[in-house]
VOBA-1610 file (N, C-alpha, C; in pm, whole numbers, padded with zeros to 5 digits, always signed):
BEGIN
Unk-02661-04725+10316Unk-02666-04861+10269Unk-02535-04929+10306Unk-02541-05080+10370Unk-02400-05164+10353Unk-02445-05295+10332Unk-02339-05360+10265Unk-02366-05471+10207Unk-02202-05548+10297Unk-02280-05618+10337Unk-02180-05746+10409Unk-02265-05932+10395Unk-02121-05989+10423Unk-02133-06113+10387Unk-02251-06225+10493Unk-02324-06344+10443Unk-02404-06377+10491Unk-02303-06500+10469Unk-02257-06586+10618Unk-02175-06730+10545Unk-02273-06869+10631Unk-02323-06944+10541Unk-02418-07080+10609Unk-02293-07225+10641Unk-02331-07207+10777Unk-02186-07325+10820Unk-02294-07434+10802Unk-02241-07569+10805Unk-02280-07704+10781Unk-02326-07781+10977Unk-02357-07696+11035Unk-02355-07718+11179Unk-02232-07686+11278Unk-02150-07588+11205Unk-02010-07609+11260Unk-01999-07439+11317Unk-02135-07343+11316Unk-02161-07212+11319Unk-02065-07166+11464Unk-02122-07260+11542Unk-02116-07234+11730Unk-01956-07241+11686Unk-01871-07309+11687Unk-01741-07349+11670Unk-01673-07261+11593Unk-01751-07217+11484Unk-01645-07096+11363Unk-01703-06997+11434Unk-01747-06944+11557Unk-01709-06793+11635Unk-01671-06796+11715Unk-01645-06921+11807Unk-01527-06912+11911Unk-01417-06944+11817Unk-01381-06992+11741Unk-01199-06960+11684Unk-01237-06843+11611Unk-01322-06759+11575Unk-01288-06599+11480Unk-01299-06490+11613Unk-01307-06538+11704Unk-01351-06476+11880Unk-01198-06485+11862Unk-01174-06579+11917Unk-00979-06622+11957Unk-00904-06578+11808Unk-00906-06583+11709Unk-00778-06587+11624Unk-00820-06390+11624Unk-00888-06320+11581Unk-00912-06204+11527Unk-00966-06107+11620Unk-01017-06158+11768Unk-01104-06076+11860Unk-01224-06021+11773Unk-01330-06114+11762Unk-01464-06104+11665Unk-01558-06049+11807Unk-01661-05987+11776Unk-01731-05950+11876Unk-01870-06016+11837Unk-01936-06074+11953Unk-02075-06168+11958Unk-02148-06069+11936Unk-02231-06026+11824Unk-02369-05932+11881Unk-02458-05969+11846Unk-02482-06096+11822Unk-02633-06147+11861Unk-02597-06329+11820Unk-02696-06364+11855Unk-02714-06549+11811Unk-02794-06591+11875Unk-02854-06670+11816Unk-02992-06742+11866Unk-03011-06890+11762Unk-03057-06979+11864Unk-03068-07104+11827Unk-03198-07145+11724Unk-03192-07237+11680Unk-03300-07304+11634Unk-03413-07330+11747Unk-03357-07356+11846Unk-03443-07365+11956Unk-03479-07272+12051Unk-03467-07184+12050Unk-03483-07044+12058Unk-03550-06940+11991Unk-03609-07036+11901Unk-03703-06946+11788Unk-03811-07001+11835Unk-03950-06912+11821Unk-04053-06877+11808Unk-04099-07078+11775Unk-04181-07181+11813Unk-04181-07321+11798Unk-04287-07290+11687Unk-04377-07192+11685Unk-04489-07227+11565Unk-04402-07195+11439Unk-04318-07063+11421Unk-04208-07086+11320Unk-04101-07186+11262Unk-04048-07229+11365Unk-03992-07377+11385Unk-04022-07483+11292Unk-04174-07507+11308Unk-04218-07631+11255Unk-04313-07591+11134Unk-04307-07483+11112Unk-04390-07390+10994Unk-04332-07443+10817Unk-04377-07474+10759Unk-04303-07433+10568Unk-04319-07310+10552Unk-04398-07242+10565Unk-04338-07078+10570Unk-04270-07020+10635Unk-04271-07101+10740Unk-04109-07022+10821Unk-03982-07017+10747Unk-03854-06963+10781Unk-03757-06992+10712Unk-03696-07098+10687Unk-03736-07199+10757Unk-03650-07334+10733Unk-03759-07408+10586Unk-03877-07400+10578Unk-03946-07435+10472Unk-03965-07571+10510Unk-03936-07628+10694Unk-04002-07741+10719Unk-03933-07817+10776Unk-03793-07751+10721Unk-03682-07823+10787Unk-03669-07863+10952Unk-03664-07984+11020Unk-03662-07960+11123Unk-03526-08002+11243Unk-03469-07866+11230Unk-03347-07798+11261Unk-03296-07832+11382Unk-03219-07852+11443Unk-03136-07938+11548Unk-03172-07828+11637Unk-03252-07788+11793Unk-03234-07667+11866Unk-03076-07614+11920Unk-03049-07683+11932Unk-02838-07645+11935Unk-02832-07545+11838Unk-02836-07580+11710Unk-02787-07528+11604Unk-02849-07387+11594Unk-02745-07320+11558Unk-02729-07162+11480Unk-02829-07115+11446Unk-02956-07053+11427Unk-03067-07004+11319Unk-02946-06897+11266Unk-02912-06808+11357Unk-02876-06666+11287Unk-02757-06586+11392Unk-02649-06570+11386Unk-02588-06456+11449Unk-02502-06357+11376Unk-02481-06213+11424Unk-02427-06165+11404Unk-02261-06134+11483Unk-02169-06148+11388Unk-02002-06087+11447Unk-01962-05975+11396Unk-01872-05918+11483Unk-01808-05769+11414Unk-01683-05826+11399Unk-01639-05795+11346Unk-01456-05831+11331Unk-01420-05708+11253Unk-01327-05641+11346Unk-01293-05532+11296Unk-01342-05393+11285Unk-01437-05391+11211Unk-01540-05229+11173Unk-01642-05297+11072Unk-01578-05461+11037Unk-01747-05468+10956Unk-01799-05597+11032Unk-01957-05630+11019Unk-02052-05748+11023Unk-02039-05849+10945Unk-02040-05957+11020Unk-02035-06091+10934Unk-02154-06161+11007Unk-02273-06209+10848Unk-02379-06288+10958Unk-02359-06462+10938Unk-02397-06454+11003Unk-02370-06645+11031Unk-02454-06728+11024Unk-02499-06839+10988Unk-02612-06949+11043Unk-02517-07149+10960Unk-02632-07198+11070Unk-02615-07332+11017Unk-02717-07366+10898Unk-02776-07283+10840Unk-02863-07300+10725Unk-02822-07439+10632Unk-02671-07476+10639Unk-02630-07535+10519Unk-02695-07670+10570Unk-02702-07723+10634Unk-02737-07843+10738Unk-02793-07933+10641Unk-02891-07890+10568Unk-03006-07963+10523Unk-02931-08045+10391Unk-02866-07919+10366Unk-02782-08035+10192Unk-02696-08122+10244Unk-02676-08208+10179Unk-02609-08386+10217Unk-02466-08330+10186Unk-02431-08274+10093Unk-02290-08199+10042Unk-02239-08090+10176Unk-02082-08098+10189Unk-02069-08011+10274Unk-02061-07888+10189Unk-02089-07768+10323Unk-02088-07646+10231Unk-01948-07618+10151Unk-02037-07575+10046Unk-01902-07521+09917Unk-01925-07356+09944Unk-01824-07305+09975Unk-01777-07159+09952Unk-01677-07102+09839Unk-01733-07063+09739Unk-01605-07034+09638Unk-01672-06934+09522Unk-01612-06835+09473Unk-01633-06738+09402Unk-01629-06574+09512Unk-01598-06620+09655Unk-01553-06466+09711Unk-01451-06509+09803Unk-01408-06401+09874Unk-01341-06404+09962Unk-01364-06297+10063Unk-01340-06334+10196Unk-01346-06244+10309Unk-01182-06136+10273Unk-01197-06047+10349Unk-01077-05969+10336Unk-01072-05859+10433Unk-00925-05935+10525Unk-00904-05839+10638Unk-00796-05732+10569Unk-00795-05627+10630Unk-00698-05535+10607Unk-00647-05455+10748Unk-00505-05427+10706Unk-00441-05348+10826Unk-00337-05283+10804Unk-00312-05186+10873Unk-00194-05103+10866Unk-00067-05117+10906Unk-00054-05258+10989Unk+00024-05308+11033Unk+00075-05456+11038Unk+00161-05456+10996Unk+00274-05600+10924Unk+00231-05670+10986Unk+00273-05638+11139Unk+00281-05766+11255Unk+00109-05820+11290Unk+00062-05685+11300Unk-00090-05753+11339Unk-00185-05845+11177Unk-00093-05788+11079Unk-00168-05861+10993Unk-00115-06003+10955Unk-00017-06042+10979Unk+00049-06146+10968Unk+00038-06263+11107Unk-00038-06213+11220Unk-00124-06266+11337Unk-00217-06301+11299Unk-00298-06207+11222Unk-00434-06285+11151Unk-00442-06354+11082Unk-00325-06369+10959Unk-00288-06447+10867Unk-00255-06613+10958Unk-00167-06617+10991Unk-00108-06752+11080Unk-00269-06809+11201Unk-00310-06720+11254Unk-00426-06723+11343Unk-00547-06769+11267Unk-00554-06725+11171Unk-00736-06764+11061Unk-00639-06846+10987Unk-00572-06905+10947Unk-00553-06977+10825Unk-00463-07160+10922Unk-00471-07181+11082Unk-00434-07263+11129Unk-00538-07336+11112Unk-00504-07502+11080Unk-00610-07592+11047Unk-00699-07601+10915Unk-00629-07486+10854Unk-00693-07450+10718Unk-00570-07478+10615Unk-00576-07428+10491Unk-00544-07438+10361Unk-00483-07320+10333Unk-00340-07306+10326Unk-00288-07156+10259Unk-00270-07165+10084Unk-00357-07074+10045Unk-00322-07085+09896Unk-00272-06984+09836Unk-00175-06917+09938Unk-00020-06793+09870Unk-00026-06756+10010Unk+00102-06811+10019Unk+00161-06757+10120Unk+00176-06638+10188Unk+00195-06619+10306Unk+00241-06449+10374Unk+00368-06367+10280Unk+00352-06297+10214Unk+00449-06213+10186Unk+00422-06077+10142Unk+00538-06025+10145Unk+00564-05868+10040Unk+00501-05893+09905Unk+00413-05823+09867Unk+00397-05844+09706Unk+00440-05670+09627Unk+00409-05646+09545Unk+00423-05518+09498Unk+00329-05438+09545Unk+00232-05456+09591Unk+00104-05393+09626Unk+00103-05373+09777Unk+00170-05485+09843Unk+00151-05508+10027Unk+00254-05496+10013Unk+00278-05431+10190Unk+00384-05505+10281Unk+00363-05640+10312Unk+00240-05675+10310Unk+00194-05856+10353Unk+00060-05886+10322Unk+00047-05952+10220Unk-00011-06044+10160Unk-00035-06152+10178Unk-00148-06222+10187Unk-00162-06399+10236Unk-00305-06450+10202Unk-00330-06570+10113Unk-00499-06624+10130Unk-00483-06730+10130Unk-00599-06757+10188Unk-00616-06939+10284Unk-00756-06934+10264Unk-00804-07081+10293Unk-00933-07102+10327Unk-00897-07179+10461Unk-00966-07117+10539Unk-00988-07141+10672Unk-01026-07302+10714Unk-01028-07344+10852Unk-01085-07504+10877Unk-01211-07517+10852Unk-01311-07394+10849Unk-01452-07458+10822Unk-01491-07401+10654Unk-01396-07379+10582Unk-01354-07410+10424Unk-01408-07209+10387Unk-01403-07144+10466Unk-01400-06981+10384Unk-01297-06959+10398Unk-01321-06877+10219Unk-01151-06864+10181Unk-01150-06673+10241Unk-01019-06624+10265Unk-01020-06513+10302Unk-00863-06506+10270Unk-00863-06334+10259Unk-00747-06280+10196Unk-00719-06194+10327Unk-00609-06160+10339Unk-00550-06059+10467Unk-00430-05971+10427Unk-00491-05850+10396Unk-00395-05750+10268Unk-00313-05642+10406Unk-00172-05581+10384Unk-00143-05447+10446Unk-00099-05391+10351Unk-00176-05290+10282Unk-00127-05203+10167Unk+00049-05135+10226Unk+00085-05069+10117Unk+00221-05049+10104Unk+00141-04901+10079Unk+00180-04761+10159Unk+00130-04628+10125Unk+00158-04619+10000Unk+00113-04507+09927Unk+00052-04541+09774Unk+00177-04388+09801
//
């Protein structure tokens, strides 16, 4: 069994994996468009959109690796008038190393929101959380050997 995160961008899907491509080296393993899906699904209410009729550009579904885990993706949020709200988790990179984690830190959190800074805490050598430019918040920990 694994349980990983499902995040719905507001149309901004295509764009938040070329900068998690460039800031983190994310790996593409799959994506497919709205327009690229199956057209009787497409325009279906039992399909997944429930009728919605979805920009073919736009995202249905991809998958990224970053790191050793899966992150899945879509523009699902599209349909609500509100931009997407992300809040009650956080993504969380980890590493064994200061320098590479403090690359990811400065790299995912440019154009975004730092809300505690890069530092030493009692727990890390380097510590840092931000919400990113397309508003997910993520933490980027290097434990201190126990």
């Amino acid at each position: 069994m694994s349980v990983g995160p499902y995040i719905f961008f507001d149309g901004t899907c295509e764009e938040a994996i070329a900068f998690y491509q460039q800031a983190v080296g994310a790996e593409l393993l799959f994506k497919m468009t709205f327009g690229e899906m199956p057209k009787d699904q497409n325009q279906s209410a039992e399909g997944c959109n429930s009728g919605f009729n979805w920009p073919d550009d736009k995202i249905m579904h991809a998958n990224v690796r970053i790191g050793g885990g899966d992150v899945m993706m879509s523009d699902g949020n599209m349909m609500d008038s509100d931009k997407a709200k992300h809040a009650g988790y956080a993504l969380s990179l980890s590493s064994q190393d200061v320098a590479e984690g403090k690359r990811w830190f400065d790299n995912l959190s440019a154009g975004g929101v730092v809300t505690m800074p890069w530092s030493e805490t009692f727990w890390a050598k380097g510590f840092g959380m931000f919400t990113d430019k397309f508003g997910i918040p993520w933490m980027v920990n290097v434990e201190k050997p126990m």
